[in-house]
N, C-alpha and C positions, 0 to 999 in steps of 0.2 A: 825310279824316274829315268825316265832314257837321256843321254846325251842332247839331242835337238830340243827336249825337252827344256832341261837344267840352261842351254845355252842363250834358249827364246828367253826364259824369265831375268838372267843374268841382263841380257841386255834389257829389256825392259825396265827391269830396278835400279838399272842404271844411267834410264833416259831422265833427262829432266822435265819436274811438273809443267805445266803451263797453266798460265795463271786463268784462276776462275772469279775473281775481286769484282770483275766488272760487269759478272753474270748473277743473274737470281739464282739461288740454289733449287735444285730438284725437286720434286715431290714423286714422296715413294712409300710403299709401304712395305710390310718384309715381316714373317714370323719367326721368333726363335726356336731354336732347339726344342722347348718347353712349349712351342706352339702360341704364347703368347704375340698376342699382333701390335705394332710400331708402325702408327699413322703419322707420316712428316707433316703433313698439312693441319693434324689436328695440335701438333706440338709447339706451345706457346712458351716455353722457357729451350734454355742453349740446349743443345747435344753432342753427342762428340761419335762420329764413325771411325771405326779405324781397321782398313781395308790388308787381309792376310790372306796366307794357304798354309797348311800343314807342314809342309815341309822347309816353307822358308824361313831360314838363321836367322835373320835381325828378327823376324818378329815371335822366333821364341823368350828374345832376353825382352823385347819391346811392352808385349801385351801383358807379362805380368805387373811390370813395373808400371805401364798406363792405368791400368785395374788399379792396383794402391794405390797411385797417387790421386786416381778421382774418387777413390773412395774416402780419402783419407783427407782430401781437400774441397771435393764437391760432391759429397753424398747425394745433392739433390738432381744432379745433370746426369741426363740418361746417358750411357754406352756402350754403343754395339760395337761387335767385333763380324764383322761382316766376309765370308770367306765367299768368292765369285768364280771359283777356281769348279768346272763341269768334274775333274775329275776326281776331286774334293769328298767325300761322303758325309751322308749325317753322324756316322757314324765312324769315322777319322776323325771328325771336328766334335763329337763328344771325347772320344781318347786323346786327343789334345788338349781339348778344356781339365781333363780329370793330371796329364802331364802334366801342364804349366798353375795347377792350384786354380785355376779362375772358376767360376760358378758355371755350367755352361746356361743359364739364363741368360748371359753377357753374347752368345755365340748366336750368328744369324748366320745363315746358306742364302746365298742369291743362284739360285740354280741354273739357271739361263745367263748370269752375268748382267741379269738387268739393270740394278742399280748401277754397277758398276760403271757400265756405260753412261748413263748418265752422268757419273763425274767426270768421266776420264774422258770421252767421244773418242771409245777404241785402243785408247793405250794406257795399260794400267802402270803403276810403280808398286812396290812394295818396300817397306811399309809405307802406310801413307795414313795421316790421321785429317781428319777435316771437322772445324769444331764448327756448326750452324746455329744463331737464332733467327727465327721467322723467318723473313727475306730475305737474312745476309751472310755472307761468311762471315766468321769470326779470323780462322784461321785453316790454314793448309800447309802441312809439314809433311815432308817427305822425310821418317825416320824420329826417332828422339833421343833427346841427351839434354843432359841438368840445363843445357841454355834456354833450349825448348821447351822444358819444365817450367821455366819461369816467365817464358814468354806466356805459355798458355794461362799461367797463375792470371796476367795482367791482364788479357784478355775474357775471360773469363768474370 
């Protein structure tokens, strides 16, 4: 990754969210790895996205630790790992999924950065996890750690 590269995402990860509480959440749809399709509008119980790229640090220690904990806490709530990143491959973001142990069933490509924009209107952060039911946010976290584990617990 080049310099101007590493430097854009640095600042970026390190802008702050802006809040989405008082917005209806998105509707999107998106295939996984596996080709399997995820209708947001068809989805009637919570979900959790949680928006990476390959090569970004927090979200290798992040995504496996989010994988166990909803697997282990909320087997029922779906989880994407959404990578929005053009220069991203499917095939980077399978050799990551097979790195960090995750299924890549869990791994979705936004190729275009569609959804992406939808949350973000232009500026992304990473990590970033955003938990929806129907209409609403649940929750939007930039990053996680046991407090946020337990905040999503309550939420959830």
């Amino acid at each position: 990754m080049s310099k101007i590269t590493v430097i854009l995402f640095l600042l970026v990860f390190l802008s702050p969210l802006d809040s989405t509480f008082a917005q209806t959440p998105s509707k999107f749809w998106i295939r996984s790895l596996e080709g399997k399709r995820f209708e947001s509008r068809k989805e009637k119980s919570p979900y959790v996205l949680s928006f990476f790229f390959v090569n970004c640090i927090p979200c290798i220690k992040e995504i496996p630790e989010l994988y166990k904990f909803m697997n282990t806490n909320y087997p029922n709530v779906r989880l994407l790992f959404i990578d929005p990143i053009k220069e991203d491959s499917k095939k980077d973001i399978q050799r990551f999924s097979e790195k960090l142990k995750v299924p890549s069933s869990y791994f979705y490509k936004d190729s275009f950065g569609t959804i992406s924009k939808k949350f973000f209107k232009g500026r992304m952060s990473f990590p970033t996890i955003v938990g929806i039911k129907e209409n609403e946010y649940l929750f939007r976290f930039k990053g996680i750690d046991e407090t946020i584990l337990d905040e999503i617990k309550s939420l959830l």
